[in-house]
C-alpha positions, 0 to 999 in steps of 0.5 A, a space after each residue: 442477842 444482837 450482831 454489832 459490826 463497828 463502822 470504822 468510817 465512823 469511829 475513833 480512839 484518842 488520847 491526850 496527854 500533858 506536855 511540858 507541864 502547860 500544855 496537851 499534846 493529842 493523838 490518835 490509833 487509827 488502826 482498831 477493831 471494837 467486837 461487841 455482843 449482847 442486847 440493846 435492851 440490857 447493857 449490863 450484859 454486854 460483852 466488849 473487847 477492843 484491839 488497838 495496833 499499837 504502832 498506828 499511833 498518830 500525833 501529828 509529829 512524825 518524830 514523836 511517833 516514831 518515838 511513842 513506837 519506839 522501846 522507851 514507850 510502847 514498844 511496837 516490835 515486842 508488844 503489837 497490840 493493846 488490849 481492852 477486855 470488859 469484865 462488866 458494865 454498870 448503868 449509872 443513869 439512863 444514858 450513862 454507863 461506866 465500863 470495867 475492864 482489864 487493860 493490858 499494854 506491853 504485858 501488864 494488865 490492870 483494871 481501869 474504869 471508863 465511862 459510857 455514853 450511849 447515844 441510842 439507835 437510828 437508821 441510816 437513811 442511805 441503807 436502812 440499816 440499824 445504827 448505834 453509838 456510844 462515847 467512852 472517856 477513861 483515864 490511865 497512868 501510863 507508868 503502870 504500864 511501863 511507858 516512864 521515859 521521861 525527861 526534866 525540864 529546866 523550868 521544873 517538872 517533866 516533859 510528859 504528863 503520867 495521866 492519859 486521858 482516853 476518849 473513843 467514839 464507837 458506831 455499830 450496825 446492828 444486825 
């Protein structure tokens, strides 16, 4: 069984989602931690569990962070973290993966599926150390989640999409 400690350096959570029906409005959390055990060679039995600080969301939009921050979507002075807990890891082929876990976002819980890539091991020619890193793509419905503010647009439809898509990018030091 392996130690993973997450290169923060080296790593990121973001998402996109549909904006006034005709575009992608993106971001990021910049604040996160990723604890990983298990073995290299069975990754089937890893255990993963991610913490995201909720208020450390970033677009690019000062005002639209506030208001992400705010009680119309994720609430960050009653619900401070988003929580991603697996309950197991499938392989699919020899690169692939695909990750069930428990997501929970202003106290509701549901069970999402995300897909793994894992990109193998290196060393780092700087230390030595033993590196590794996996890709991981989801999508959620930010609904399920409580996050439904939304507002009609004159042309039809809505001004934010329902569909998240979610994409991290992970690198770990082996010890």
């Amino acid at each position: 069984m392996s130690k993973f400690t997450l290169d923060k350096v080296h790593s990121g959570i973001g998402f996109q989602v549909k904006h006034m029906m005709i575009a992608k409005a993106k971001g990021e959390f910049k604040d996160f931690d990723v604890k990983l055990e298990g073995d290299l060679q069975n990754l089937e039995g890893l255990n993963v569990e991610v913490t995201v600080d909720a208020a450390s969301i970033a677009t690019k939009n000062e005002d639209r962070d506030g208001h992400l921050r705010s009680a119309d979507f994720f609430d960050v002075e009653n619900y401070s973290t988003i929580k991603v807990i697996g309950e197991s890891v499938k392989k699919i082929s020899d690169d692939e993966y695909e990750l069930t876990a428990n997501v929970t976002i202003k106290d509701t819980t549901k069970t999402e599926t995300f897909k793994i890539e894992f990109n193998g091991t290196s060393k780092n020619p700087m230390d030595g150390s033993t590196v590794t890193g996996f890709d991981v793509e989801g999508k959620l419905n930010r609904e399920d989640y409580g996050l439904t503010w939304n507002a009609p647009l004159e042309t039809g439809g809505v001004l934010v999409g329902k569909e998240v898509k979610l994409s991290g990018n992970f690198e770990f030091i082996v010890e």
